[in-house]
C-alpha positions as CSV (number, residue, x, y, z in Angstrom):
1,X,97.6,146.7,134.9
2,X,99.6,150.2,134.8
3,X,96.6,151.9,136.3
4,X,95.9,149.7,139.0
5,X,99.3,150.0,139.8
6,X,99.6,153.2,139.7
7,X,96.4,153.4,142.1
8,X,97.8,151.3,144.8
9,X,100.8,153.6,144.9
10,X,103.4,151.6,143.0
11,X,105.9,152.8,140.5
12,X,106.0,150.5,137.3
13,X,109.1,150.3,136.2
14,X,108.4,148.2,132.9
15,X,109.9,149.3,129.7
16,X,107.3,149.3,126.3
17,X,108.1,147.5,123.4
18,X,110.3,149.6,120.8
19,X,107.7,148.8,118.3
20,X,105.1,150.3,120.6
21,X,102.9,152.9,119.1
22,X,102.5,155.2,122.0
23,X,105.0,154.4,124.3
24,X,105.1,155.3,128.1
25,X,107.5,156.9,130.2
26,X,109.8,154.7,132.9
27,X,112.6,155.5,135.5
28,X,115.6,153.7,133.6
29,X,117.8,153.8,136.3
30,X,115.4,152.3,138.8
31,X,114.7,149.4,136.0
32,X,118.6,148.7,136.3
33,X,118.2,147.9,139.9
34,X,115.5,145.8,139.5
35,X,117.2,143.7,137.0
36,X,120.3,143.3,139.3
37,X,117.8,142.0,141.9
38,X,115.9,140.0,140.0
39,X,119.6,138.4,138.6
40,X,120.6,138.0,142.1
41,X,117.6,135.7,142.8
42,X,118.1,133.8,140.3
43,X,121.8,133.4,141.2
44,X,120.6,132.1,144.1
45,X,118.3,129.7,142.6
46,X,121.1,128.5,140.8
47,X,122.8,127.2,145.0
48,X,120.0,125.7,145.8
49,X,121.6,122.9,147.7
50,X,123.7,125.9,149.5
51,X,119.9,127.9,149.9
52,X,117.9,125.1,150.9
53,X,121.0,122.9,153.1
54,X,119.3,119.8,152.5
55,X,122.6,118.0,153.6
56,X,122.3,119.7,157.5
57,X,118.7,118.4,157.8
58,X,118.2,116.1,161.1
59,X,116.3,113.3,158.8
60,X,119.6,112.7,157.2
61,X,121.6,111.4,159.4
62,X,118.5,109.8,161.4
63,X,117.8,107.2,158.5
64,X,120.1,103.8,157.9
């Protein structure tokens, strides 16, 4: 999966396993920030009434 990564241009930024016999090298800094974004989403996912506004929808205050 690393290679074909790697092949379209994209910079894995996976850490191995510490038991990992020959482990590769990664940018640790750049796997920092993509935790904090992948945190953020899930933040977000966490408001979904506030994400998705089902309460400002038309159909609600249409039906009796």
């Amino acid at each position: 999966m690393r290679e074909l990564a790697k092949k379209q241009e994209f910079v894995a930024v996976v850490p191995p396993k510490k038991n990992r016999k020959h482990p590769w090298n990664y940018d640790k800094e750049l796997y920092k920030f993509r935790n904090e974004v992948e945190r953020f989403f899930l933040r977000i996912k966490r408001f979904r009434k506030v994400f998705t506004r089902y309460d400002k929808r038309d159909i609600i205050y249409t039906q009796e």
